[in-house]
C-alpha positions as CSV (number, residue, x, y, z in Angstrom):
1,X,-12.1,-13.1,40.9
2,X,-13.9,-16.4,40.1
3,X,-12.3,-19.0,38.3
4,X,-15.5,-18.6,35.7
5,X,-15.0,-14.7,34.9
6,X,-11.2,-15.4,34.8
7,X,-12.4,-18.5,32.3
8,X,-14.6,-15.6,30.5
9,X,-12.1,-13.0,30.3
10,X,-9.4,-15.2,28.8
11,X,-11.7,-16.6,26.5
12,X,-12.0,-13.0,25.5
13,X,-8.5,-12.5,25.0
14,X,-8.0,-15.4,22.9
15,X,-10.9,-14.4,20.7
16,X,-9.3,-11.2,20.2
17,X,-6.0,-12.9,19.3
18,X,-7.7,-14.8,16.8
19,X,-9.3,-11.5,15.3
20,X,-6.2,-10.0,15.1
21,X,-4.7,-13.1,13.3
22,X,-7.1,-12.9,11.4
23,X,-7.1,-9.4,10.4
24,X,-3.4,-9.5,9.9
25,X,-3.5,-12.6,7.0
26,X,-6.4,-10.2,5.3
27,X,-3.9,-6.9,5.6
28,X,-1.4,-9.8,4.2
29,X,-3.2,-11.0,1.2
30,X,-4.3,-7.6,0.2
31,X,-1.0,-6.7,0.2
32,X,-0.1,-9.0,-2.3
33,X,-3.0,-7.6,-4.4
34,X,-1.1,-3.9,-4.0
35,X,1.8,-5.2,-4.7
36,X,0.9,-6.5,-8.4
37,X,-1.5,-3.3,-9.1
38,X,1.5,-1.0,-8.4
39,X,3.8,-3.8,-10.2
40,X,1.3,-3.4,-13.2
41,X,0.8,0.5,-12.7
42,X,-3.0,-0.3,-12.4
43,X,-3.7,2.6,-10.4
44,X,-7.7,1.7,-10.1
45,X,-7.2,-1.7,-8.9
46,X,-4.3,0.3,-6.1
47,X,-6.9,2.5,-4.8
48,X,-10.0,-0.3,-4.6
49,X,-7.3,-2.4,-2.7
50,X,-6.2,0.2,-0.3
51,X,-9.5,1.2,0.6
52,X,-10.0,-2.4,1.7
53,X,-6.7,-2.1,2.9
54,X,-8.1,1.0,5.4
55,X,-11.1,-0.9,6.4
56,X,-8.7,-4.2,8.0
57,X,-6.4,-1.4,9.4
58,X,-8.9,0.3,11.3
59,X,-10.1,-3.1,12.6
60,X,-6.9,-4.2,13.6
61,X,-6.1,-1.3,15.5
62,X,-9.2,-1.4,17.3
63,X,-8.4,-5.2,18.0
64,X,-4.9,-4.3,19.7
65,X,-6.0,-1.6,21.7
66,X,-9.0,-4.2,22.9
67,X,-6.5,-6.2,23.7
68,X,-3.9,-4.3,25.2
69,X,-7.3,-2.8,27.5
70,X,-7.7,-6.5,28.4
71,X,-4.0,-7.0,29.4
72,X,-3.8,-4.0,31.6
73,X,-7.2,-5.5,33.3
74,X,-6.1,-8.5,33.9
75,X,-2.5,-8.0,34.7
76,X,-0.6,-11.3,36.0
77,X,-4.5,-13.0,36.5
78,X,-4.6,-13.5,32.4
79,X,-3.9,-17.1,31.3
80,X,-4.5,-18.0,27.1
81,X,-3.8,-21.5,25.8
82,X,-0.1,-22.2,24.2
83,X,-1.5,-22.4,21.1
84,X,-2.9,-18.4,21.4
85,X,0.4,-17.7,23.0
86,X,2.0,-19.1,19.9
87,X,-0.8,-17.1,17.7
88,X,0.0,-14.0,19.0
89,X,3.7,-14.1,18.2
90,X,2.7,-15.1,15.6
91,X,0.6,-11.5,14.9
92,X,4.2,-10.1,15.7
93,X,5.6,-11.6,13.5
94,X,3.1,-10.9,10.6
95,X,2.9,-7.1,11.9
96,X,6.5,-7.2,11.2
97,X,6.4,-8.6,7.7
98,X,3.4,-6.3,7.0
99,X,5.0,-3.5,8.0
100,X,8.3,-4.1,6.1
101,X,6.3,-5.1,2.4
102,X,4.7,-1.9,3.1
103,X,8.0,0.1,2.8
104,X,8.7,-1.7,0.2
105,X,5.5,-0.8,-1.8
106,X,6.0,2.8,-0.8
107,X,9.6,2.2,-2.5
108,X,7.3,0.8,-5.7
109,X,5.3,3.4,-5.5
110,X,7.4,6.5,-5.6
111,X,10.0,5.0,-8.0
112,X,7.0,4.4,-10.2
113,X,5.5,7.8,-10.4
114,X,8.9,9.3,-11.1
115,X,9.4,7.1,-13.5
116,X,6.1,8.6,-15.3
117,X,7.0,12.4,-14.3
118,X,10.4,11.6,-16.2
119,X,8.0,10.0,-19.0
120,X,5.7,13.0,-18.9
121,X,8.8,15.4,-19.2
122,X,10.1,14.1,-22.4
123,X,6.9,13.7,-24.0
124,X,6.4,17.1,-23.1
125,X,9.7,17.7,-24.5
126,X,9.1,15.8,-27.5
127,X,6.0,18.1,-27.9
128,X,7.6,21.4,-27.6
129,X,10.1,20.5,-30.2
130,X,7.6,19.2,-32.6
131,X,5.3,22.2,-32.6
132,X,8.7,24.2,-33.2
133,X,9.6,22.4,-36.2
134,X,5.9,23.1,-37.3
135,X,6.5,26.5,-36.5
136,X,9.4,27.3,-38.6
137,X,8.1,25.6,-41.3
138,X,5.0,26.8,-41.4
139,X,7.2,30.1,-41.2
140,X,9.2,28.9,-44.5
141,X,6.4,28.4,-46.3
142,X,4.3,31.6,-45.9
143,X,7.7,33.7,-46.7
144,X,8.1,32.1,-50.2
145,X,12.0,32.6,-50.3
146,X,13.7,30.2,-48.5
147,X,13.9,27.4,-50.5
148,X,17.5,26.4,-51.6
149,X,17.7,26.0,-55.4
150,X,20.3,22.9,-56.7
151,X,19.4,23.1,-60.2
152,X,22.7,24.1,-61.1
């Protein structure tokens, strides 16, 4: 191997490390984003954010299996910089936090739409019991004869 396509190949590497870094501060941000439209039950602004959210996902992957390729290539021959050394742990480190705010917005998530099902129940409830009492006295009043006289 030549010292240039060993030059070219790490370049490589380390352009991938910065797509991923990249990639993973977008996933990042827009997370934040989720995390205040599932905060404020805004259930449009969720889905528009998650789609983008999909789009950066799919990237990254792609990224990390480009890069993982290029590792197994390379084997012992690959060489990046310190500072993409230092990038890519920090891309650990960020898939980490990523991963974890994403459990957490599950969490969000679910205890949110129970908390409307449990909404939706009593209002339900509320209903049925409100149609009942319109019921009965619609009932009352087509009989004529149940009415309780206190003149007396």
């Amino acid at each position: 191997m030549s010292i240039d396509s060993s030059k070219d190949w790490n370049e490589n590497m380390e352009a991938i490390i910065d797509r991923r870094f990249e990639l993973l501060q977008l996933l990042l941000e827009l997370t934040v984003q989720q995390e205040a439209a599932i905060s404020d039950g805004h259930m449009n602004e969720l889905m528009r954010v998650l789609s983008q959210k999909q789009r950066a996902v799919e990237q990254l992957v792609q990224a990390s299996e480009q890069l993982k390729a290029e590792r197994a290539r390379l084997g012992e021959a690959h060489r990046v910089s310190e500072e993409h050394r230092q990038r890519n742990a920090k891309c650990d480190e960020m898939h980490r936090e990523l991963m974890a705010r994403e459990q957490a917005s599950e969490e969000m998530l679910t205890n949110s739409r129970d908390e409307v099902a449990a909404q939706l129940q009593q209002n339900d409830g509320s209903r049925r019991a409100a149609q009942g009492y319109g019921q009965q006295a619609n009932r009352g009043e087509s009989s004529g004869g149940s009415t309780l006289d206190l003149s007396q």
